[in-house]
Structure formats: structure tokens, C-alpha cells
N, C-alpha and C positions, 0 to 999 in steps of 0.2 A: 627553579628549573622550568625551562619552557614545556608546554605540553609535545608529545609527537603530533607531528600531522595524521588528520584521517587516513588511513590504507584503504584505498581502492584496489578491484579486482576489473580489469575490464576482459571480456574474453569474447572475441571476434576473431574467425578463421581469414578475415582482410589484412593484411600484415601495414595496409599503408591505414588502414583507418586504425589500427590498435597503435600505430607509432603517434598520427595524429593525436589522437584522443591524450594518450600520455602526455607527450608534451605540454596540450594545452592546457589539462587539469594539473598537472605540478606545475602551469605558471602561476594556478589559481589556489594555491596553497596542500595540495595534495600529495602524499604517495602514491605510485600506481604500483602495479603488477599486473602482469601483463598473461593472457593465455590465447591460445590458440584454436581451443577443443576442450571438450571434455574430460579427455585424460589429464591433460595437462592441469583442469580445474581441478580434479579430485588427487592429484598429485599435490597442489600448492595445500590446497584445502586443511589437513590436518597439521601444517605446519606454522599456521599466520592466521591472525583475527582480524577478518576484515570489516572495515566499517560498512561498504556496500558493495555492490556487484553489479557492473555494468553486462549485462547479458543478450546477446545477439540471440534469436528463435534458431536462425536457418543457420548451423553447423553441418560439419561432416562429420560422419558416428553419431555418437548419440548427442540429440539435438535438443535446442535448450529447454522445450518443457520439460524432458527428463532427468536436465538439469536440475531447474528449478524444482523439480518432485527430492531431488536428492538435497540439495539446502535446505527446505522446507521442513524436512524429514530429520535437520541435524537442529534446528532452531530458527531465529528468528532476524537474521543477517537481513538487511532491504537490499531490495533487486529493483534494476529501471532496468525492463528489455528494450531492446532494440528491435522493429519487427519494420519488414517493408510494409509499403503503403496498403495491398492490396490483403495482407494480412489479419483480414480482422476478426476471423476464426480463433486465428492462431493466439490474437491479441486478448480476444476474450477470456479463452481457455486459460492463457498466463495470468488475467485477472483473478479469475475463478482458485487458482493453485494458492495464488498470496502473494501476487507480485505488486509491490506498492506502486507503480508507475511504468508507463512505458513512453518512448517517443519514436516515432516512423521517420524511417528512412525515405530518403536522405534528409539530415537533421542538419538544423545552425547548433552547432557545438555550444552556444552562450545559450541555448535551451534547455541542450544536455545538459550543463550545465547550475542553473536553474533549478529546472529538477530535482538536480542530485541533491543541491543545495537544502530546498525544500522537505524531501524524502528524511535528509539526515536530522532537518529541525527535527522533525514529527519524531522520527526516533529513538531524539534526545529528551526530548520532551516526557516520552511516555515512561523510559527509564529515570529521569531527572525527581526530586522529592516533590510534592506537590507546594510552592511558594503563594499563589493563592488561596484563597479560603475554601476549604472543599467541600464539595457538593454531593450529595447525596440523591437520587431521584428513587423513588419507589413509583411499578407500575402493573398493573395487572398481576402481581405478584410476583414481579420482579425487583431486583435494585441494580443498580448502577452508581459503583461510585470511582466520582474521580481523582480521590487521592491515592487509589492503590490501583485506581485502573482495571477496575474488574468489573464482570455480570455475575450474580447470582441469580441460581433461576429460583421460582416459591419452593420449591424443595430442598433450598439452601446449599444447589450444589451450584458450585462456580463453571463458569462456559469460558474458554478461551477464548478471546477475540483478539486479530488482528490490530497495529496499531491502527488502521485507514478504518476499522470495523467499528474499532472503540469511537472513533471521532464522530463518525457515519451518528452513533447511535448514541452520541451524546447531544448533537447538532439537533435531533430531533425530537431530545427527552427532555432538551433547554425551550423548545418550540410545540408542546402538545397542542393538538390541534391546528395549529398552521401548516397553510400548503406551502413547500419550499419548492421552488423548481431544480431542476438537476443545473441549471444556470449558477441560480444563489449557493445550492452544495458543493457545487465545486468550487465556487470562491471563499468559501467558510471553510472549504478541506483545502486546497489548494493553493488559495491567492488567484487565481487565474479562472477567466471563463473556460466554460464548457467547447468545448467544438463539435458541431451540429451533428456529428458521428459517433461522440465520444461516449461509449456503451461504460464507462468505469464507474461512473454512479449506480449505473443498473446492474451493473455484477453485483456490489457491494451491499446493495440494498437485497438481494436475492441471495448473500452468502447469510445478512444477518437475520433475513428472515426464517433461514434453513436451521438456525438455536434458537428462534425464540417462538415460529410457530408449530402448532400441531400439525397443520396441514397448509406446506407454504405454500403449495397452488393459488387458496385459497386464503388469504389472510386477511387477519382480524386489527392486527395491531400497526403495523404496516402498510396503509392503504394506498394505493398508485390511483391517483387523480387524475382521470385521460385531459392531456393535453395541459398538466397542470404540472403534475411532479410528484411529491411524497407527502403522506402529514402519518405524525403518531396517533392514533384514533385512541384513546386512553387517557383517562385522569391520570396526571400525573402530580406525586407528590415530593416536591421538593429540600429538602433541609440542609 
């Protein structure tokens, strides 16, 4: 028996961009479901498990980072917002909540696309059993491992991390010492370069240093290289 297609949720108050979008992603092997607003999302919501969530910021009523605080708040569903170009308050902020991706409007659909495509590997992957051989990083008195996908801090309590967080901080615990540009990180998370604007590294490096530092103003393990990028500053031990 064949698997079902992914279930997509896309919710845009545009009735001709949420028909577009449909169509084009069921040509590309997908379910959709379609919303309007946010009632409409918290109506479908308890009834259907969706693969991902396509989410517009700017709704009528309540507007999508209060959305996204409400999915956030049921689990860990991937979300690509949708935000206009000029949005990149709004954009960040939707980083910062846990949103795995966004793309600004007005978009090429085969980007959307893409994306989604991408967002759902990572996904899969992070639920998926571990098929290569797993790795283990001890540092500063932390571990990271990535067969089960977790942090523990030295006090042996486990830190939840995002999938984008998990990856964030394994890219950098496979590389101690190395400076990676937000260039290289996003093509090690991504596939895709960075865009000269694109603050999504910088969120992500500032959520994970918010678990692993004492004082992430200031950090230790985490250091930002002006004009450089990121390096793990820590011995790190591998197995």
C-alpha cells in the first residue's frame, strides 16, 4: 500500500494566492488544506496531522505570530511563514518563536516550494532512526548526541532543541574551532546561500546560545567573529 501524501496546511487571508498555492503544491505531490484566518486554523487543527504549515504573518484577527505561538505551544509541526518584503521585524520575531523557514513576498512558488521541500527533509530526518554511525560530541560539559537527537547539559538534564537548533549546533560541534560564515551555515542547514539580509543564522545562533550560556550577552562557547561568522570556542570531544 502506498504511503499518503504529506498534508499541508496553507493559511493566507488571499483567497486567489491560497487557490494558487493548492494547486501548485498537489501538482507536486501534496495534500493541501486550505485556511483563511486563524479560526479557521484552530478549527482544522484538532482534527488533521499536518505535515507542515504554510503561514502568512499579516492576517485579520489574530495574526500569524500568535499563531505560530499556538502551534509552537501544541508541538513541533514545521512552519515556513510567508512575510512581505519589508517585514523583517516581524520575520525575525517568527524566527525567534521556532519557525523553521520563511520566504517574502511576493515569492516564485518553485521556491516555496523548495523550502518546503527542504524543511520536511530536516524533519524527517530528525524523527527518522539514526542510519549512520552516531556520534557523540562532549563539551564544556555538555553532550550532544546524534542518534537520539538531544543536548544534555553537565547537570545531566536534557535541553530541548529545535530541529534547525539541533543542526545549528551540531555543524559547529563537528567544526570546534573553525570560523564558519553565516554563508557556509546556511548552506550546511539549508542547501542554499545566505542572502545579504538573511538574519536566520543570527536568530538561531542567539536561541541556542540562550541553553547553553550563562550569560548569552556575553558568551563563552559561542563566539561571533566580527565580519567572520561563528566558531565553537571549546575542546571538543568526539566519539
Amino acid at each position: 500500500m502506498a504511503e499518503p501524501l504529506p498534508q499541508l496546511l496553507v493559511v493566507d487571508d488571499d483567497r486567489e494566492i491560497r487557490d494558487l498555492l493548492a494547486r501548485f503544491l498537489e501538482r507536486h505531490g501534496f495534500r493541501v488544506t486550505t485556511a483563511r484566518d486563524g479560526r479557521e486554523l484552530r478549527r482544522l487543527w484538532p482534527a488533521q496531522r499536518f505535515a507542515l504549515v504554510v503561514l502568512d504573518l499579516m492576517l485579520p484577527g489574530e495574526d500569524g505570530l500568535a499563531l505560530l505561538r499556538f502551534i509552537r505551544e501544541g508541538g513541533r509541526t514545521p512552519v515556513v511563514m510567508l512575510t512581505a518584503m519589508g517585514e523583517e521585524t516581524d520575520r525575525i520575531v517568527g524566527l525567534e518563536l521556532g519557525a523553521d523557514d520563511y520566504v517574502p513576498k511576493p515569492f516564485n512558488p518553485r521556491e516555496l516550494l523548495a523550502r518546503i521541500r527542504a524543511v520536511l527533509r530536516r524533519a524527517e530526518a530528525a524523527l527518522a532512526p539514526e542510519e549512520a554511525a552516531a556520534v557523540t560530541y562532549r563539551f564544556a560539559g555538555w553532550t550532544l548526541e546524534t542518534q537520539r537527537r538531544r543536548l544534555v547539559s553537565p547537570a545531566g538534564v536534557e535541553v530541548p532543541l529545535t530541529g534547525g537548533e539541533f543542526e545549528l549546533l551540531a555543524c559547529l560541534a563537528d567544526r570546534p574551532g573553525r570560523v564558519l560564515t553565516r554563508e557556509t551555515l546556511m548552506d550546511l542547514l539549508h542547501g542554499r546561500s545566505a542572502g545579504p539580509f538573511d538574519r536566520a543564522i543570527d536568530v538561531a545562533v542567539s536561541r541556542v546560545r540562550r541553553k547553553l550560556e550563562d550569560d548569552a550577552k556575553n558568551p563563552t562557547l559561542i563566539k561571533t567573529v566580527r565580519g567572520g561568522g561563528y566558531v565553537l570556542a571549546a575542546e571538543v570531544e568526539r566519539s
